[in-house]
N, C-alpha and C positions, 0 to 999 in steps of 0.2 A: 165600554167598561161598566162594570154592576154598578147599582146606584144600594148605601146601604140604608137599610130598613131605621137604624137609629144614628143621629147627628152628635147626639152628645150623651156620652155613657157616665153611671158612677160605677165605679169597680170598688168591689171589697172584696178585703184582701183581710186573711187570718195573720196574725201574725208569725202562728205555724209557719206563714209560707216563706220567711227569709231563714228558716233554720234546715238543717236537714231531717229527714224523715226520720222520726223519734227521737230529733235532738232537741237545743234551745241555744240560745244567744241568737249572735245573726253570721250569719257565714257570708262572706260577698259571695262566693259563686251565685248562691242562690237571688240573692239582691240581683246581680247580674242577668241571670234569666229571665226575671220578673222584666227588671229596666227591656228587655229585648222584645218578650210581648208586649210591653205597652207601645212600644216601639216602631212596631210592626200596624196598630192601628192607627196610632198617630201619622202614620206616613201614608195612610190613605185617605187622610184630612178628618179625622173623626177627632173630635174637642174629650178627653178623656179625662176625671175628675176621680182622686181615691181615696177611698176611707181605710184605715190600716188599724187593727188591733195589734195587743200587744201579749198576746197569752205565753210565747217565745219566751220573753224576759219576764213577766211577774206573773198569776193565776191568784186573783184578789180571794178566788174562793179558797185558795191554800188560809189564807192567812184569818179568812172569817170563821174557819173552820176552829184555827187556836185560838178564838179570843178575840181579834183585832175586830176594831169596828168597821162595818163596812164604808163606808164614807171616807175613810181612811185609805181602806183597800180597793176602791176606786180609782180616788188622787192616783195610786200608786199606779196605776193600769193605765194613767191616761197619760203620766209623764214616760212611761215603755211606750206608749203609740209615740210620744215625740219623738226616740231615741230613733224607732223605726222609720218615720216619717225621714228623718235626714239624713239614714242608710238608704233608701230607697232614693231620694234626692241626689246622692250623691251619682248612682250607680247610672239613673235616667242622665243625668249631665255629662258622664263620662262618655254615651252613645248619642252626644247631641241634642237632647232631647231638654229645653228650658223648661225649668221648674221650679215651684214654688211651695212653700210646707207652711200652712197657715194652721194657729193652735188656738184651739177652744180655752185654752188655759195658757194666759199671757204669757212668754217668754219673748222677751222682744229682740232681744240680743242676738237669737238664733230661729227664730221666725215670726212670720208675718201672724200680728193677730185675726181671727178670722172674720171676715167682714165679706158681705154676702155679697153687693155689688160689683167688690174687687175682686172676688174671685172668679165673678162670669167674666169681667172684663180682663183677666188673664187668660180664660177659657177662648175668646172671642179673639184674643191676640196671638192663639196657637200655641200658650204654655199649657203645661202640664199641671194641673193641682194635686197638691195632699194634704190632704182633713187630718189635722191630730190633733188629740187630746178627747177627744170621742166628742159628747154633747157639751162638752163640760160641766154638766153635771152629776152627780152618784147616782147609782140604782138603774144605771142605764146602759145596755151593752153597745158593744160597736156598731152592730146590725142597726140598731136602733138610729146611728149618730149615721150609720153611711144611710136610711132611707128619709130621716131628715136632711140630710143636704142635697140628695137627691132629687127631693123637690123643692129645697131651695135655690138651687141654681135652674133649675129648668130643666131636668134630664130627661133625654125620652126613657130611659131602662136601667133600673138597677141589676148589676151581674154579679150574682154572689160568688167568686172565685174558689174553688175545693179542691179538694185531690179525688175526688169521686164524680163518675160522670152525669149525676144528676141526683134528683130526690128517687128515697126507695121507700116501701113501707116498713123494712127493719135495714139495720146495717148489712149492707153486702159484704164487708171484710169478713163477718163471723158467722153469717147465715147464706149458703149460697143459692136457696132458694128464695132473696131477696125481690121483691119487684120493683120492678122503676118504672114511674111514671113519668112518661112527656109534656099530661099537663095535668095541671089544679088550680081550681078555682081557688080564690084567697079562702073563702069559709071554708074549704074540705082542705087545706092546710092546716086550717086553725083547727076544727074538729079534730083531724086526723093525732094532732100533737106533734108533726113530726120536726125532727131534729134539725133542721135544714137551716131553718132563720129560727130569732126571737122572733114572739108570739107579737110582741108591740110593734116590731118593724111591719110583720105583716099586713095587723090592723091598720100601721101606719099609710101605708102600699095602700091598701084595699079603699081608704078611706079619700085617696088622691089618683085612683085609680091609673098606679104606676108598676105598670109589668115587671115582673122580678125572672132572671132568668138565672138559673143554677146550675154548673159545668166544673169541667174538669180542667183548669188552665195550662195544667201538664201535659194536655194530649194536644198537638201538631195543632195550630189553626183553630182551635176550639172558639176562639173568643173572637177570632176576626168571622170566622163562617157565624156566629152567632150575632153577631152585627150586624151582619150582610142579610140575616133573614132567613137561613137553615136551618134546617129541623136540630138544633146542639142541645145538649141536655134535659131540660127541664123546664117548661116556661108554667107561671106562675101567675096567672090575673084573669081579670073577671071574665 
């Protein structure tokens, strides 16, 4: 049997990814699917750990845009990651799969606060973690909050989860002479600008020297062959 390349993963996950393509709210099917790939690496003993935005349900930049402070339009972005955190919770429980939705912004009633030791010690027990409420702090996006915990808990690999099979140098939806590259170094990420991560998770990554890999979670296996050490998407570190 293969032996895989990384023991314990963070996955970030757009919030995009519980709606349907061009929609918003959360649709279960799509919950559904998500729960199935995590599913699928869980069951070949891989300790899997998620950080979830919430762009689905609120876009704090709508709101800075009329007016609103951001700090405000934050808060608002980190209680749509809770909402999503216990959609996704539910979907993983319903395939078996024990999980737990620990939040950077206290709601104790309906999850765990976040605390760093407990959640490797659920990781180490074979549950499923989900990071919500981002860093719990403003001015800071999810990317940010999943590559801080990422090495908070000890991950070999953060997987930025997309609907695009890796980093390009312009978008391949609208340019089909796009190119995609296999690999980059953190600095020719950061030079380059490109859209793929925030610039601070990268720096973060680069600075904890934690490989970041970029794929497509919709296409067949992407994220277990990416586990296992296959050339999938996009790898991303020094």
């Amino acid at each position: 049997m293969a032996t895989p390349k990384y023991k314990r993963v963070l996955l970030k996950l757009g919030g995009e990814a519980l709606s349907k393509p061009g929609g918003t709210g959360i649709d279960p099917d799509e919950a559904a699917f998500l729960a199935e790939r995590v599913k699928a690496v869980k069951d070949d003993g891989i300790e899997v750990a998620i950080v979830i935005g919430g762009g689905n349900l609120w876009r704090g930049r709508d709101g800075i845009e009329r007016g609103m402070e951001q700090a405000t339009a934050d808060h608002m972005g980190m209680i749509a990651t809770v909402m999503n955190g216990l959609a996704l919770q539910d979907a993983l429980e319903r395939i078996g799969v024990v999980t737990r939705v620990q939040s950077a912004v206290e709601m104790r009633a309906i999850a765990e606060p976040y605390i760093r030791r407990r959640a490797i010690r659920h990781l180490e027990k074979g549950r499923a973690v989900i990071f919500a409420g981002g860093t719990g702090n403003p001015y800071f996006t999810t990317d940010t909050a999943g590559a801080l915990r990422a090495m908070e808990i000890d991950a070999n690999v953060m997987v930025k989860a997309t609907k695009v099979d890796g980093v390009y140098d312009s978008d391949p939806q609208t340019n089909p002479d796009a190119v995609k590259f296999d690999h980059l170094t953190y600095i020719d990420a950061l030079n380059k600008r490109l859209k793929a991560l925030d610039s601070t998770a990268i720096s973060l990554c680069m600075e904890n020297d934690m490989p970041i890999i970029v794929l497509n979670l919709w296409q067949p296996h992407s994220l277990r062959r990416a586990i296992f050490g296959e050339p999938v998407g996009t790898i991303i570190s020094r």
